[in-house]
PyMOL Python script that loads the backbone (N, CA, C, O; Angstrom):
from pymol import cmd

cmd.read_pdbstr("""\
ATOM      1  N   UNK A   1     -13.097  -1.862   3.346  1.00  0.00           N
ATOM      2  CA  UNK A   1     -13.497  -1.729   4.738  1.00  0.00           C
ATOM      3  C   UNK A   1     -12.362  -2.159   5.674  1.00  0.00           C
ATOM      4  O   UNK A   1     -11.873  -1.396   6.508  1.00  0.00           O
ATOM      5  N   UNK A   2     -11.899  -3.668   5.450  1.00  0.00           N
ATOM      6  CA  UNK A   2     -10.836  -3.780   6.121  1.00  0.00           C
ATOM      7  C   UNK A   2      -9.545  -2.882   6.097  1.00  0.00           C
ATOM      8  O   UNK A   2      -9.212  -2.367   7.164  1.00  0.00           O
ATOM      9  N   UNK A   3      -8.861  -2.672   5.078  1.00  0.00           N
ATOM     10  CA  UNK A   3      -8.166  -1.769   3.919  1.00  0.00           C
ATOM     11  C   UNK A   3      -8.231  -0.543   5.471  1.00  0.00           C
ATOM     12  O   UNK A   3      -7.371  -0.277   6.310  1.00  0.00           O
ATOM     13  N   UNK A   4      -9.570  -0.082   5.299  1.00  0.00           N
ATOM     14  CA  UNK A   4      -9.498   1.292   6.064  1.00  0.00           C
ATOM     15  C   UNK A   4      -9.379   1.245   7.328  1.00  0.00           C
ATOM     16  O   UNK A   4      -8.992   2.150   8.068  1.00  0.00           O
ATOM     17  N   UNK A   5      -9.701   0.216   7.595  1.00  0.00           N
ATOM     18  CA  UNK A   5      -9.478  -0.100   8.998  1.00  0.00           C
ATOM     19  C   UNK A   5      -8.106  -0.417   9.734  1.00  0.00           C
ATOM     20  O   UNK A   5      -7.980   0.017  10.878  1.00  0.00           O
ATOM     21  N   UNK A   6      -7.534  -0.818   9.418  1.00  0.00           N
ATOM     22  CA  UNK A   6      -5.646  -0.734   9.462  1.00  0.00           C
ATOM     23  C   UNK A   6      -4.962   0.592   9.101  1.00  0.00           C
ATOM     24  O   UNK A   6      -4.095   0.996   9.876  1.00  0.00           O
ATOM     25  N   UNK A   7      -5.296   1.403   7.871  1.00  0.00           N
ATOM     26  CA  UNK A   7      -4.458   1.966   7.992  1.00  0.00           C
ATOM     27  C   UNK A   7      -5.043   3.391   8.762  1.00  0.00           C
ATOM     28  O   UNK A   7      -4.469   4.477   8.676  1.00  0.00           O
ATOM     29  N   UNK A   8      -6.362   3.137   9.565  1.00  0.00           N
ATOM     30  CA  UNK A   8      -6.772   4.266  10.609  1.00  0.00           C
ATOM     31  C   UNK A   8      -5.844   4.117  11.606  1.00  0.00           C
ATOM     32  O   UNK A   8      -5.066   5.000  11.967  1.00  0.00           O
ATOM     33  N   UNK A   9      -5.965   2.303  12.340  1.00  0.00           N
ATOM     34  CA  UNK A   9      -5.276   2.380  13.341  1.00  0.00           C
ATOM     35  C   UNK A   9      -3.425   2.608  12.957  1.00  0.00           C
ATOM     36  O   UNK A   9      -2.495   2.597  13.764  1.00  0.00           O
ATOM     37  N   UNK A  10      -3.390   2.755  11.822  1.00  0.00           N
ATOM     38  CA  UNK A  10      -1.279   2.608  11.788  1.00  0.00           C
ATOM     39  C   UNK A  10      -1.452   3.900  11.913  1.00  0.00           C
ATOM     40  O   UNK A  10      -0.870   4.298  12.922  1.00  0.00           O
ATOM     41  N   UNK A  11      -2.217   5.086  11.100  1.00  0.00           N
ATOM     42  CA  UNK A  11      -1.605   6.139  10.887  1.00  0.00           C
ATOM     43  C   UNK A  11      -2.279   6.890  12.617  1.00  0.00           C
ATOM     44  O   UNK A  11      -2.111   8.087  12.849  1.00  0.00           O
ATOM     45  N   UNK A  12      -2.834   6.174  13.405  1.00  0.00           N
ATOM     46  CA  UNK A  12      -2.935   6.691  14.560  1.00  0.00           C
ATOM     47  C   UNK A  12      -1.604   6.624  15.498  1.00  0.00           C
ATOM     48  O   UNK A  12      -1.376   7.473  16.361  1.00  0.00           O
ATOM     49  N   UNK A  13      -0.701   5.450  15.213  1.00  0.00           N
ATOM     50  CA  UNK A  13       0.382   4.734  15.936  1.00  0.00           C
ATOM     51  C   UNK A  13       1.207   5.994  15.298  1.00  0.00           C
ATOM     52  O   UNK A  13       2.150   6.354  16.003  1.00  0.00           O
ATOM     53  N   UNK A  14       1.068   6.528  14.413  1.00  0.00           N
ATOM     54  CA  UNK A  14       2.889   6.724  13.806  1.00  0.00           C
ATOM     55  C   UNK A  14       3.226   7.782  13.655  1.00  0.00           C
ATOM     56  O   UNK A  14       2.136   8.349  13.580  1.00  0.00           O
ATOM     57  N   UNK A  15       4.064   8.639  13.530  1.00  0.00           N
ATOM     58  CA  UNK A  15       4.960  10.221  13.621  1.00  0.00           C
ATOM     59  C   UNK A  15       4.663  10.829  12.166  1.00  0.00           C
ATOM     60  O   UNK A  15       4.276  11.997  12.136  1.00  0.00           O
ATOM     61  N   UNK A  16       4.812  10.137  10.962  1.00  0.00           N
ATOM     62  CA  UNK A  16       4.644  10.618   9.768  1.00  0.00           C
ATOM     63  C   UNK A  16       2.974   9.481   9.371  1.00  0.00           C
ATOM     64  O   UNK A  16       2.984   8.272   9.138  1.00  0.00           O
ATOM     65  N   UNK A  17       1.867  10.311   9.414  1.00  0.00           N
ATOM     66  CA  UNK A  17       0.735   9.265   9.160  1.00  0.00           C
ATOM     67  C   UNK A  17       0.763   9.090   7.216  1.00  0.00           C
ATOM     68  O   UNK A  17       0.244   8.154   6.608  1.00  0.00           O
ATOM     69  N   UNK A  18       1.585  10.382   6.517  1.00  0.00           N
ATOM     70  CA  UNK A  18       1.710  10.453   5.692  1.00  0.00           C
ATOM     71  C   UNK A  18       2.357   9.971   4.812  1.00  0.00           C
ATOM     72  O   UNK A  18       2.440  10.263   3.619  1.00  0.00           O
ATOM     73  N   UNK A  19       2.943   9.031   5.552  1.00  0.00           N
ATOM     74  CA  UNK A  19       4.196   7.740   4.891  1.00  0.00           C
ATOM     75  C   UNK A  19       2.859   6.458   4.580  1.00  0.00           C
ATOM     76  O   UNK A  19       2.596   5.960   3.486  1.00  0.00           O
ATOM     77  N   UNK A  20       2.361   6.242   5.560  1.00  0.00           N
ATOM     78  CA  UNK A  20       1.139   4.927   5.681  1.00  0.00           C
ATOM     79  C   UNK A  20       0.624   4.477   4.328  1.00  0.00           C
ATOM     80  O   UNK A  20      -0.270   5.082   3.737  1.00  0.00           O
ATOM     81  N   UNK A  21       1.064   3.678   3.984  1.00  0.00           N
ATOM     82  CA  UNK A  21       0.553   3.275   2.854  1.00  0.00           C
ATOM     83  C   UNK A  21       0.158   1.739   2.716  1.00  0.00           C
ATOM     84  O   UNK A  21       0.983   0.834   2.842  1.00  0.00           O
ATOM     85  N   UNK A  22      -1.395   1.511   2.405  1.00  0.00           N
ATOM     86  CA  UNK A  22      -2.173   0.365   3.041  1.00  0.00           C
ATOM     87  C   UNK A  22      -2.687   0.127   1.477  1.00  0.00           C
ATOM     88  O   UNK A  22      -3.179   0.959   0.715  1.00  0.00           O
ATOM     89  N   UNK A  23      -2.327  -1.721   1.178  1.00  0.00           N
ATOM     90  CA  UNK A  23      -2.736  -2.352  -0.277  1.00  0.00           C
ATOM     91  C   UNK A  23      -3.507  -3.595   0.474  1.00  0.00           C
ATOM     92  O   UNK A  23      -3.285  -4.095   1.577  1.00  0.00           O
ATOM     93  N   UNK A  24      -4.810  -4.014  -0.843  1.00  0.00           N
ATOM     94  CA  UNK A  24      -5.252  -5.057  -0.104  1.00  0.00           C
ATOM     95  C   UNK A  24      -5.379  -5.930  -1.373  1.00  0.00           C
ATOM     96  O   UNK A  24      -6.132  -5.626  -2.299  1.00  0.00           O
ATOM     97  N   UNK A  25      -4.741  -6.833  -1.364  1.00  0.00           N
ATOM     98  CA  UNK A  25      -4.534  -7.927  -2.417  1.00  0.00           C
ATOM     99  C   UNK A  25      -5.561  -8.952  -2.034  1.00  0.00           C
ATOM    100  O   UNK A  25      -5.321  -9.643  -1.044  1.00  0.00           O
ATOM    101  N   UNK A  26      -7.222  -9.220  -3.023  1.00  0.00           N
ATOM    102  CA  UNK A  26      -7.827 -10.232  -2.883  1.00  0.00           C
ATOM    103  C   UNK A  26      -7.891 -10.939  -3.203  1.00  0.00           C
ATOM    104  O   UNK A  26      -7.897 -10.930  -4.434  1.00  0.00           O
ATOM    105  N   UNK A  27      -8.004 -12.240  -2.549  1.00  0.00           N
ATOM    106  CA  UNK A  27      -7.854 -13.664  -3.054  1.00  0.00           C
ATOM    107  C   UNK A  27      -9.016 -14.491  -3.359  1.00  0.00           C
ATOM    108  O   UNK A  27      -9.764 -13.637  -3.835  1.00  0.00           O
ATOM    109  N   UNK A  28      -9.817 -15.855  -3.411  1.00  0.00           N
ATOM    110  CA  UNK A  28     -10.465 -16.527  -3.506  1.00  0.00           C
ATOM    111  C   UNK A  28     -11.108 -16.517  -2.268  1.00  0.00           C
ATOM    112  O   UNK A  28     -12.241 -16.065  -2.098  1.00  0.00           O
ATOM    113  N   UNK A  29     -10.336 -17.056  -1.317  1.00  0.00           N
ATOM    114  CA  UNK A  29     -10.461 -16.910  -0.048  1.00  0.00           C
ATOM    115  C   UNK A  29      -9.953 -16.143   1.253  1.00  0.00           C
ATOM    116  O   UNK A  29     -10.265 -16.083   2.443  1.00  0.00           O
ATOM    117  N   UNK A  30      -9.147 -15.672   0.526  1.00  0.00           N
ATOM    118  CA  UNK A  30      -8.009 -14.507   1.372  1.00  0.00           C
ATOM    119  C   UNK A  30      -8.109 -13.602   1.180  1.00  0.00           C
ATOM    120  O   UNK A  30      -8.378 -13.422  -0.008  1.00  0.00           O
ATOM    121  N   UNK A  31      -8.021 -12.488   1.909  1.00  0.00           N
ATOM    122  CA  UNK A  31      -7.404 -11.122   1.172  1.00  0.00           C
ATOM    123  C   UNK A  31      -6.177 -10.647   1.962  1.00  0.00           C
ATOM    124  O   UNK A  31      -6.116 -10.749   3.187  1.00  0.00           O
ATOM    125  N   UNK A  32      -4.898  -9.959   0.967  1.00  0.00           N
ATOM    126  CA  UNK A  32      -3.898  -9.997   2.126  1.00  0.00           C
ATOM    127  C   UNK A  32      -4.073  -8.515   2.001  1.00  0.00           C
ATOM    128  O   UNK A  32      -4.503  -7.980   0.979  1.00  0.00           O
ATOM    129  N   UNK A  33      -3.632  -7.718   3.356  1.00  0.00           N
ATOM    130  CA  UNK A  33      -3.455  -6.216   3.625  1.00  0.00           C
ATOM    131  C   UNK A  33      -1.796  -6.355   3.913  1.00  0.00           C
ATOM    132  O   UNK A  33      -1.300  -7.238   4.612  1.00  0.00           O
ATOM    133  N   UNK A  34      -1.017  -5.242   3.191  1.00  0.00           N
ATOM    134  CA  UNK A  34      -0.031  -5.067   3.509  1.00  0.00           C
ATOM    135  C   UNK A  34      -0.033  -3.804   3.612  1.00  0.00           C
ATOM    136  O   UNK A  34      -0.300  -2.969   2.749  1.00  0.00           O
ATOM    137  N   UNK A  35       0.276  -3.660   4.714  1.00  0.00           N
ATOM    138  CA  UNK A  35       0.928  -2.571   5.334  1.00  0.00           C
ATOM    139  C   UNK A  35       2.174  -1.591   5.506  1.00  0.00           C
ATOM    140  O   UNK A  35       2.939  -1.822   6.442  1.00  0.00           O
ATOM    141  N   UNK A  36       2.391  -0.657   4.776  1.00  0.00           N
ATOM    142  CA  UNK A  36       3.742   0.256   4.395  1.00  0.00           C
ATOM    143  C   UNK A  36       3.922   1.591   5.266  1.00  0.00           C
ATOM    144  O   UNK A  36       3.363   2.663   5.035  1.00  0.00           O
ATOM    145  N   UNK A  37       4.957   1.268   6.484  1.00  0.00           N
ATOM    146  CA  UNK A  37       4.784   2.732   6.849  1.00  0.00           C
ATOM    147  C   UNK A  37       6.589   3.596   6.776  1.00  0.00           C
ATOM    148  O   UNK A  37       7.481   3.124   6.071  1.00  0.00           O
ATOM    149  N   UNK A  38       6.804   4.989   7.729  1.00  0.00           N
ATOM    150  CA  UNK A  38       8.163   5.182   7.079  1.00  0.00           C
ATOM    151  C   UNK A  38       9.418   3.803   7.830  1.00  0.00           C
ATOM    152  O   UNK A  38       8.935   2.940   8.562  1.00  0.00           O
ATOM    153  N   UNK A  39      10.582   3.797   7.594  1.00  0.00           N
ATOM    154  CA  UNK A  39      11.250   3.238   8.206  1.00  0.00           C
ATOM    155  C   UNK A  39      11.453   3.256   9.754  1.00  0.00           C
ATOM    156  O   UNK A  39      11.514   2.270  10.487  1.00  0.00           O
ATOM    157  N   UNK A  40      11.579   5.045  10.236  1.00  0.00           N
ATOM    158  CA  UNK A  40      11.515   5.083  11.787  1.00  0.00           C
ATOM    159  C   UNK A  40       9.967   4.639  12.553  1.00  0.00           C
ATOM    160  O   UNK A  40       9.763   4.622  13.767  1.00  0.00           O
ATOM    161  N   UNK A  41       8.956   4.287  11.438  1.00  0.00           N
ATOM    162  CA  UNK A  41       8.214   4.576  12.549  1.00  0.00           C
ATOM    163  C   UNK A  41       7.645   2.627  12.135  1.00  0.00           C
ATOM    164  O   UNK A  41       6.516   2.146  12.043  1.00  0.00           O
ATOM    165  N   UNK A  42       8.667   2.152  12.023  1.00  0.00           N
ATOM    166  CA  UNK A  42       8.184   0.471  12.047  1.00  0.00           C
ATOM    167  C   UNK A  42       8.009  -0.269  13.119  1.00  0.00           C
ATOM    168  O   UNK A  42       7.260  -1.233  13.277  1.00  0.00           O
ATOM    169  N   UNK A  43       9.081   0.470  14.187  1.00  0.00           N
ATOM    170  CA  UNK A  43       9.077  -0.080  15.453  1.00  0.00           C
ATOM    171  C   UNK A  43       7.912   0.275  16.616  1.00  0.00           C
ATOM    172  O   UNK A  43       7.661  -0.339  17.653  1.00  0.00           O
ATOM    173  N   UNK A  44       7.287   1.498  16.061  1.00  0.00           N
ATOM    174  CA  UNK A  44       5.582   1.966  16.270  1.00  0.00           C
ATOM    175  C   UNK A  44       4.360   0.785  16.030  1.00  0.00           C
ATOM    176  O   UNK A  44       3.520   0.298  16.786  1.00  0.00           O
ATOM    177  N   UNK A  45       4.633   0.619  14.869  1.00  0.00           N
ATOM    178  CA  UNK A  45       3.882  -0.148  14.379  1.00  0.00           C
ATOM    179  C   UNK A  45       3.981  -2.214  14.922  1.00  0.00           C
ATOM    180  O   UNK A  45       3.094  -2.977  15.304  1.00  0.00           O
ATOM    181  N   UNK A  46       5.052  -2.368  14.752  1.00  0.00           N
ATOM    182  CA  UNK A  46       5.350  -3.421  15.872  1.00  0.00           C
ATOM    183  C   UNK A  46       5.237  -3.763  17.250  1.00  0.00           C
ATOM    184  O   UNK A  46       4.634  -4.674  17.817  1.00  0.00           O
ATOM    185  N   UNK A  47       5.926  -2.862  17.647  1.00  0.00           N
ATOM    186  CA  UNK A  47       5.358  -2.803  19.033  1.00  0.00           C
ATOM    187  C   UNK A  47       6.575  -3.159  19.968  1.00  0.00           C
ATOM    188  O   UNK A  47       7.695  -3.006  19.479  1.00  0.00           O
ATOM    189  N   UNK A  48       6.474  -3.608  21.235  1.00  0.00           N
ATOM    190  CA  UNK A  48       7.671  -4.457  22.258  1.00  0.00           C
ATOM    191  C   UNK A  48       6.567  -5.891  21.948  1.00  0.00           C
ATOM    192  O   UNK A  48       5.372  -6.150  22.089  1.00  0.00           O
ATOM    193  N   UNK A  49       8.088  -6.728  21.337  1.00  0.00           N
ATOM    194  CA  UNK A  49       8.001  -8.262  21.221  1.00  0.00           C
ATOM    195  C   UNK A  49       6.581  -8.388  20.540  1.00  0.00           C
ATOM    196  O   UNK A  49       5.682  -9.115  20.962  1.00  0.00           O
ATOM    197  N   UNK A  50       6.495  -7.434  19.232  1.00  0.00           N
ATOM    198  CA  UNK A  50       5.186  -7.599  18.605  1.00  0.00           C
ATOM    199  C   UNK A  50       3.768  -7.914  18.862  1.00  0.00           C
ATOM    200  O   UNK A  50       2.957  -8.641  18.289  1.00  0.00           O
ATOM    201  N   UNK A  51       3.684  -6.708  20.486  1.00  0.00           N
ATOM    202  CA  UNK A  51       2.423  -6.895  20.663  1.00  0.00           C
ATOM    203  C   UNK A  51       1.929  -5.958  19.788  1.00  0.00           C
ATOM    204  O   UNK A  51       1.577  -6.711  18.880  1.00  0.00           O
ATOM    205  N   UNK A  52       1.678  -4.951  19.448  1.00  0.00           N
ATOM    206  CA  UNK A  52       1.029  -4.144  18.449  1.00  0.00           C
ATOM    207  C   UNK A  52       0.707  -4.639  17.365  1.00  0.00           C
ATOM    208  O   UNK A  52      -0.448  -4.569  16.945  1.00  0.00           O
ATOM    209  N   UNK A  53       1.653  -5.214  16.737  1.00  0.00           N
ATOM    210  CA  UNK A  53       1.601  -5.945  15.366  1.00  0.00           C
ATOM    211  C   UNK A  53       0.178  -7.003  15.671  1.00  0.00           C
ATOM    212  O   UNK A  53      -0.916  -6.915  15.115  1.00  0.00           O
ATOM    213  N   UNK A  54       0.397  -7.520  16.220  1.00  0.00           N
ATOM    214  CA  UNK A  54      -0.680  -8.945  17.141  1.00  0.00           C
ATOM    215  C   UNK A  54      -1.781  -8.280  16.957  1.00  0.00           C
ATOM    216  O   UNK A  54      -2.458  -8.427  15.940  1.00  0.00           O
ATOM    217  N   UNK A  55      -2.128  -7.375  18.030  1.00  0.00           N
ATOM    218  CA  UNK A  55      -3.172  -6.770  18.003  1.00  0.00           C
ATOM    219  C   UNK A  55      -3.858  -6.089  17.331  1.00  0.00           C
ATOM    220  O   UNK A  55      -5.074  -6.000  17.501  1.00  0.00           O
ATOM    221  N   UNK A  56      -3.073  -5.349  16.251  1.00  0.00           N
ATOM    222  CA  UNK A  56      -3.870  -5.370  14.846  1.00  0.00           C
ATOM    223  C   UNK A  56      -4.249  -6.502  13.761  1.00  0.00           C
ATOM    224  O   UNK A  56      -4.907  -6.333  12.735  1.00  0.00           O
ATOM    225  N   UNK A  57      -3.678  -7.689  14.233  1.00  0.00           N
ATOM    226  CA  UNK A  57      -4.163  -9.173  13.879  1.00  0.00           C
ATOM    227  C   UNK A  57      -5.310  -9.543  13.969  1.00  0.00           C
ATOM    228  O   UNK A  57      -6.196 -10.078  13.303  1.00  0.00           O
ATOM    229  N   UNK A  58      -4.994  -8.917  15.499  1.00  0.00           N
ATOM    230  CA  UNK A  58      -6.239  -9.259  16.051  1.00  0.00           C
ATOM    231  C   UNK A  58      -8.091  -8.971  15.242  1.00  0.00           C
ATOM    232  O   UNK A  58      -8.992  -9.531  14.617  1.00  0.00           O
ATOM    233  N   UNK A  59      -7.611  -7.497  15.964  1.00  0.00           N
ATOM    234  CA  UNK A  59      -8.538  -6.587  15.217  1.00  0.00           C
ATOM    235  C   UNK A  59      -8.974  -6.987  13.857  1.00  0.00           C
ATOM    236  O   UNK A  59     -10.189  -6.928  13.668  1.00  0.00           O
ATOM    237  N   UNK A  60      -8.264  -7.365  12.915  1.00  0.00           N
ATOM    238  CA  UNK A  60      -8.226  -7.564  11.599  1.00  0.00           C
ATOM    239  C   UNK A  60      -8.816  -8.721  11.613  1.00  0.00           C
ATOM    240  O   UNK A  60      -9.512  -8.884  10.611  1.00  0.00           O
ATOM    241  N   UNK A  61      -8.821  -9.620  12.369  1.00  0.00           N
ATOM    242  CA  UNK A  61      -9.025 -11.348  12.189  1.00  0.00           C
ATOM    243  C   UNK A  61     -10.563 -11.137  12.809  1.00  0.00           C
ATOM    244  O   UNK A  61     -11.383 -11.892  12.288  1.00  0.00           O
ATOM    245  N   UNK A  62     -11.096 -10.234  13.836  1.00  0.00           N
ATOM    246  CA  UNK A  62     -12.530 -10.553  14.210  1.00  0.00           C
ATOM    247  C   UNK A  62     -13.243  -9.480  12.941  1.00  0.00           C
ATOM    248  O   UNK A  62     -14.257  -9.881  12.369  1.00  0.00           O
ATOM    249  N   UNK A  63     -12.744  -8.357  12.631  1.00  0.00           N
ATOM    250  CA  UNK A  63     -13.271  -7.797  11.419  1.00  0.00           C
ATOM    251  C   UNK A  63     -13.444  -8.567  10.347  1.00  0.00           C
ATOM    252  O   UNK A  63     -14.417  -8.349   9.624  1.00  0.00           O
ATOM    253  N   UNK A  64     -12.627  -9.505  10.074  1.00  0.00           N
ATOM    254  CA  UNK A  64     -13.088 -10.385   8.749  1.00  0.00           C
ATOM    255  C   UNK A  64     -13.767 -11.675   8.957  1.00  0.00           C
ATOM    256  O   UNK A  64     -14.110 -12.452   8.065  1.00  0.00           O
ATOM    257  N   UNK A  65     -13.937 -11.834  10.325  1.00  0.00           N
ATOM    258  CA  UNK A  65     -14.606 -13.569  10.647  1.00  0.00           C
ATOM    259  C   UNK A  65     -15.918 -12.525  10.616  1.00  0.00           C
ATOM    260  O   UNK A  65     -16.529 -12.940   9.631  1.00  0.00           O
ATOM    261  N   UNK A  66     -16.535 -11.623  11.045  1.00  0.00           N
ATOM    262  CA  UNK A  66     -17.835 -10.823  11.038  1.00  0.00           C
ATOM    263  C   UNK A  66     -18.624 -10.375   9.677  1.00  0.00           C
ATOM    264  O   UNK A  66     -19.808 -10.119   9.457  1.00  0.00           O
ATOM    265  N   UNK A  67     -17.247 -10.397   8.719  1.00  0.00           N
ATOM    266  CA  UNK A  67     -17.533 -10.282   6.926  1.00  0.00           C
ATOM    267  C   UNK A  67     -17.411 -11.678   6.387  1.00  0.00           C
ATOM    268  O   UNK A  67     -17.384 -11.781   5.161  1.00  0.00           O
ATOM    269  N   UNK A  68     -17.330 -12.792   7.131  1.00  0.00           N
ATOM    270  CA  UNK A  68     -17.088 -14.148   6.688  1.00  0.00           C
ATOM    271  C   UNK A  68     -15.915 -14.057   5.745  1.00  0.00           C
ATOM    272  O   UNK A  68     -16.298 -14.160   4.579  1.00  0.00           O
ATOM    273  N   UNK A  69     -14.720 -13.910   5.853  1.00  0.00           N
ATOM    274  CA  UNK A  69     -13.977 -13.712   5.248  1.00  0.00           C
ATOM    275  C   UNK A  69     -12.416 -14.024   6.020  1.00  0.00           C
ATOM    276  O   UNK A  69     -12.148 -13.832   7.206  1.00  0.00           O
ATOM    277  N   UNK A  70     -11.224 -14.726   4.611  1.00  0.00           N
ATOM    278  CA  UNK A  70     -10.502 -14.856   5.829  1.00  0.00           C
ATOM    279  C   UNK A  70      -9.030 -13.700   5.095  1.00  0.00           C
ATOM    280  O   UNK A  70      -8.655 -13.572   3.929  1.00  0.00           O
ATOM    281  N   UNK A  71      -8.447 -12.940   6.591  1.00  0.00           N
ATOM    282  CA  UNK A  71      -7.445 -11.841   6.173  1.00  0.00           C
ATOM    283  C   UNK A  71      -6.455 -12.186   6.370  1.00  0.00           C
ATOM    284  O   UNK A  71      -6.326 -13.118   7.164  1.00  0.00           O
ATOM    285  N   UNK A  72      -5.460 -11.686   5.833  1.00  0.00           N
ATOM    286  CA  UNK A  72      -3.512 -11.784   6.668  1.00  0.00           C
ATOM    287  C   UNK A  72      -2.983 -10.494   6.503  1.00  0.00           C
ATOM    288  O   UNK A  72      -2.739 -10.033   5.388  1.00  0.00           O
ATOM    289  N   UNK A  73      -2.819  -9.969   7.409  1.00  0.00           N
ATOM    290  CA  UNK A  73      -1.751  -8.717   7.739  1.00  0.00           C
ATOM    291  C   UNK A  73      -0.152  -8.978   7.395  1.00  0.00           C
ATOM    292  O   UNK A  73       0.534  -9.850   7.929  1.00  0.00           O
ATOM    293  N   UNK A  74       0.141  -8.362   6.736  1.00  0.00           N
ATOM    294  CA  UNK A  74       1.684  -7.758   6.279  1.00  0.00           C
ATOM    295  C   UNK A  74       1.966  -7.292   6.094  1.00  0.00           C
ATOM    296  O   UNK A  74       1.746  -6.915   4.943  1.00  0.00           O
ATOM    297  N   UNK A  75       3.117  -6.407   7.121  1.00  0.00           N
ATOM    298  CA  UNK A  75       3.855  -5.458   7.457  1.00  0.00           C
ATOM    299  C   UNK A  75       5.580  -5.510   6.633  1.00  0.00           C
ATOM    300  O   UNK A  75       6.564  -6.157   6.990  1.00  0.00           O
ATOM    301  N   UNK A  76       5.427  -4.599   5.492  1.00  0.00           N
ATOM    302  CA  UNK A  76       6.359  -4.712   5.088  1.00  0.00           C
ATOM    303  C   UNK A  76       7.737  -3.600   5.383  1.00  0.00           C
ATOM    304  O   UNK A  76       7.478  -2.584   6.028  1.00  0.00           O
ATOM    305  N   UNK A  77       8.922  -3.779   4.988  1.00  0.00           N
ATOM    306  CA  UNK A  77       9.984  -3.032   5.409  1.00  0.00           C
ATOM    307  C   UNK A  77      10.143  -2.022   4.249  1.00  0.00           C
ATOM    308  O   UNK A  77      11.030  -1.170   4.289  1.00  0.00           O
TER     309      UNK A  77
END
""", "prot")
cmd.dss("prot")
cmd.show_as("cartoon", "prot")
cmd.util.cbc("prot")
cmd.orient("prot")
């Protein structure tokens, strides 16, 4: 659920949605989402001074306090 929920909003942000590639590693108490998109379109996904990035934090952090659950977003290169 979370999983799908990130990589709706990346592949909405980005030029190739077909690069987007979204893993969700679960933990005990964590689950981490990392996030893979192409190289040009990282700075899409970031944002100016990482508001974008944030705000899919965001998003991600009230989606999993609502599943009692706790997430971390990572955006890898």
């Amino acid at each position: 659920m979370l999983k799908d929920l990130i990589e709706y909003v990346a592949r909405s942000l980005v030029d190739n949605p077909d690069a987007v590639s979204v893993k969700e590693i679960e933990g005990e108490q964590t689950s981490v989402i990392e996030l893979k998109v192409a190289k040009e379109d990282l700075g899409k996904v970031i944002g100016k001074q990482g508001r974008t990035a944030r705000a899919m934090r965001t998003i991600l952090g009230a989606a999993s306090t609502k599943m009692r659950k706790r997430s971390v977003l990572e955006i890898l290169e």
